[in-house]
C-alpha positions in Angstrom: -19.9 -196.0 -146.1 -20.4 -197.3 -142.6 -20.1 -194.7 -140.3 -18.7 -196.6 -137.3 -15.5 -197.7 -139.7 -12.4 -196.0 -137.6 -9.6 -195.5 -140.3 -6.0 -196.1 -138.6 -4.0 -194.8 -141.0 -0.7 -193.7 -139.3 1.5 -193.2 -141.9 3.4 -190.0 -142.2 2.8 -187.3 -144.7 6.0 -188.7 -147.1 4.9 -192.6 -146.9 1.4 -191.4 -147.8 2.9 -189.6 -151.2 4.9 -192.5 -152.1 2.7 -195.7 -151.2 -0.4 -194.0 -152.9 1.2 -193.6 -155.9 0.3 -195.7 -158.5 3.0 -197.9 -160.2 3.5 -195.9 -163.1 3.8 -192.8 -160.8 6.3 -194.3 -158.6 8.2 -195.1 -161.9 8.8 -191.9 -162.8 9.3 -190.4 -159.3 12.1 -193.0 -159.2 13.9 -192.3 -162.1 13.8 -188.6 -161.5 15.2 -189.1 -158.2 17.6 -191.4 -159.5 19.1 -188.5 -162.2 19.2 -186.4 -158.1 20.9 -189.8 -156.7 24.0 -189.3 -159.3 24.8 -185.8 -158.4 24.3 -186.0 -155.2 25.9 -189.0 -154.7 29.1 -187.8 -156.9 28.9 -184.8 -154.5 29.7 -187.0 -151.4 32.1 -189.2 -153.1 34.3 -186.0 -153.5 34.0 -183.9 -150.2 34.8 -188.3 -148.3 37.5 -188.1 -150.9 38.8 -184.3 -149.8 38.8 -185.4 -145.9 35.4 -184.4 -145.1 32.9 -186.5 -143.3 29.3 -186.9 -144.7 26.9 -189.2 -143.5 24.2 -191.7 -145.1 21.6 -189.6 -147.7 22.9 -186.1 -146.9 22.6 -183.7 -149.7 25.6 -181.4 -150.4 26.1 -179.1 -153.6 29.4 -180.5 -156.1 30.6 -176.8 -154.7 30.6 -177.5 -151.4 31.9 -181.0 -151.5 35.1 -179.6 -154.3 35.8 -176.7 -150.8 35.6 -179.5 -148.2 38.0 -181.2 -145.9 38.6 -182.5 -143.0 37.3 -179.8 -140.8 33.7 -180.7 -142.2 31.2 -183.6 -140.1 28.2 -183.3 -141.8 25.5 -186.5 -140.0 22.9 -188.6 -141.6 19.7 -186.8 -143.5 21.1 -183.4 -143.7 20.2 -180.9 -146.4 22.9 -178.3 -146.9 21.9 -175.3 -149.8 24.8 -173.5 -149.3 28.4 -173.5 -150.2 29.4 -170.7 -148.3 30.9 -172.1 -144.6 34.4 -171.7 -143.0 36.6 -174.7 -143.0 39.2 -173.4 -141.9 38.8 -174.9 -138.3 36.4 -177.8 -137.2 32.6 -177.6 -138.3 30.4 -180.3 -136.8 26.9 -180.5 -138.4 24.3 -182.9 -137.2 21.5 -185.1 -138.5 18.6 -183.9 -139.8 19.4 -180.5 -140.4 18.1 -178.2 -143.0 20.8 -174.8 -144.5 19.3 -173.0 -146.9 20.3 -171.0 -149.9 22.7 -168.3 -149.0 23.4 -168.2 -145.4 27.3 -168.0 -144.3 28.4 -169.4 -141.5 32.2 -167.7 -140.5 34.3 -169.8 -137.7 37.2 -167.8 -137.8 37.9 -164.0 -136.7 41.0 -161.7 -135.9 42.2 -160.8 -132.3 41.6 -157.0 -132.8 43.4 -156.6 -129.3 46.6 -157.4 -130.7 48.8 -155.7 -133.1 49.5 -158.7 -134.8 45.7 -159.2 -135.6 46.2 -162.7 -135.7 43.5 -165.2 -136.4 41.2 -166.2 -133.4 39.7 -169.8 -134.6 36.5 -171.1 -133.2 34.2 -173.3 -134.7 31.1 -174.4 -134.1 28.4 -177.7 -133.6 25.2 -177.3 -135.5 23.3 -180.3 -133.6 20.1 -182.1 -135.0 17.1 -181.1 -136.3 18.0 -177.2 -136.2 16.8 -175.5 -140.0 18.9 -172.5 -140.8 17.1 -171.1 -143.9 18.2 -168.3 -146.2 20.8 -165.9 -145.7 21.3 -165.8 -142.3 24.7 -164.4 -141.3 26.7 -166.9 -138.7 29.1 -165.4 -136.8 32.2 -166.8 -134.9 30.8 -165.3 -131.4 28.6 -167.7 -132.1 29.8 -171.7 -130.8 27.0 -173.8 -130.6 23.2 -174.2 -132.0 20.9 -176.3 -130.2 18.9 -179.6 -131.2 15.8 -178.6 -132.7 16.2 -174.7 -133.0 15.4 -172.4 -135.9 16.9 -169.1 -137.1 14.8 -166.4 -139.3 15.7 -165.9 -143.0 18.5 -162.6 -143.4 19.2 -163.0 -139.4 22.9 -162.2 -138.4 23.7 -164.9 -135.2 26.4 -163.1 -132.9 26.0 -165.7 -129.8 24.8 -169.5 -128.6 21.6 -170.6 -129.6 19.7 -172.8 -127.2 18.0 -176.1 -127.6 14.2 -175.7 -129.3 14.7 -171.7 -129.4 13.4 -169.8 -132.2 15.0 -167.0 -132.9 15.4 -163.6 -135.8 16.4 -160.3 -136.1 20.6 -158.5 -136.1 21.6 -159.4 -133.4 19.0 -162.7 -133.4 17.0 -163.0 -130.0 14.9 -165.7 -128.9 11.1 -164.8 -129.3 9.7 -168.7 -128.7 10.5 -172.2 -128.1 9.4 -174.8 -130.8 7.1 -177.1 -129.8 8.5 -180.1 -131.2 11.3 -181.5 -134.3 10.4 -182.3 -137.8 10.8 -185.8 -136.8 8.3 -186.8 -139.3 9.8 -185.1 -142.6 12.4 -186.8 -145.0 15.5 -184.3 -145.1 16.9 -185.3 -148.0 13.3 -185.1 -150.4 13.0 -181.2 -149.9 16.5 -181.4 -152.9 15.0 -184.7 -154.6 18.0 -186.7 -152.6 15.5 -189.3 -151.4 16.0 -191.8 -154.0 17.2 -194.2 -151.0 14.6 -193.3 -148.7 11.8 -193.5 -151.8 12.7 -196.9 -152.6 12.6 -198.4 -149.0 9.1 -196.4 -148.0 7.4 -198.4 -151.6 9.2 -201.4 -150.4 7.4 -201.5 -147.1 4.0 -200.7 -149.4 4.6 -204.0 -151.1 5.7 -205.9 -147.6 2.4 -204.9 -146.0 0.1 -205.9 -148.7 1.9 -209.4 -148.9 1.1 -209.6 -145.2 5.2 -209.7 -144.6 
């Protein structure tokens, strides 16, 4: 091998595991993401159908979408593990986000001022790119996590997260700032929902060795 040969490759981690495949490879990579593509797809259909709004290649459990309504936003390329978040009042999820497996997120609390101990409803914005993973604890103190930030597994949340913050511990505090987003990663493969998204990146294999 020449030594002076500079290889541009500047694919991303995911096109490299799909356009590398060979064809029988990416045969059965489809089909097994096609068996995903029915679930997840039947998924959506219901929690649209309930009031709820889910955007283009999310990932949502049949559990999930059979609670929803129209309190629920959910954007584009989301991953959501868990079934266990308040909809009693408005929720607003954005793209690109990642929930993982047991964590609860509660919206709604009681005035404990008052001797009615009525409801106090809140809500809260979950904005791109933030992961969430397992069983953290959401409280209604807290409003409003920021693009890009991440919360320890078995954290409890009692306030605002900022923008690019990472934080852990009851109550979570920030200990750094994330450098950057997972720009780079396909949502929607870490559940096998990428059947879309797999087609499309093989497509643009076949597009570049036709010169297209």
């Amino acid at each position: 091998m020449n030594n002076n040969t500079v290889t541009n490759d500047c694919r991303t981690m995911y096109e490299k595991h799909v356009q590398d495949r060979s064809w029988i490879k990416y045969i059965l990579g489809l089909i097994s993401r096609w068996k995903m593509q029915l679930t997840y797809e039947r998924a959506r259909r219901i929690a649209r159908k309930n009031g709820a709004t889910i955007g283009d290649n999310s990932v949502i459990s049949i559990k999930l979408a059979k609670r929803a309504n129209k309190n629920l936003s959910i954007g584009d390329h989301t991953s959501i593990q868990t079934d266990d978040i308040d909809m009693r009042i408005p929720i607003k999820i954005g793209n690109h986000v990642i929930i993982g497996y047991g964590t609860e997120i509660i919206a709604v609390s009681h005035n404990i001022d008052s001797p009615e101990w009525e409801h106090k409803y809140y809500g809260i914005e979950i904005d791109d790119y933030v992961w969430i993973p397992t069983k953290v604890l959401v409280l209604p103190s807290c409003r409003k996590i920021g693009r890009g930030a991440v919360i320890g597994s078995g954290s409890v949340v009692v306030k605002n997260v900022e923008p690019m913050s990472v934080v852990s511990g009851n109550p979570a505090k920030e200990f750094k700032k994330r450098k950057c987003v997972h720009s780079a990663l396909v949502v929607e493969h870490l559940l096998g929902g990428d059947f879309n998204t797999y087609k499309k990146t093989w497509d643009k294999r076949k597009k570049g060795k036709n010169g297209k």
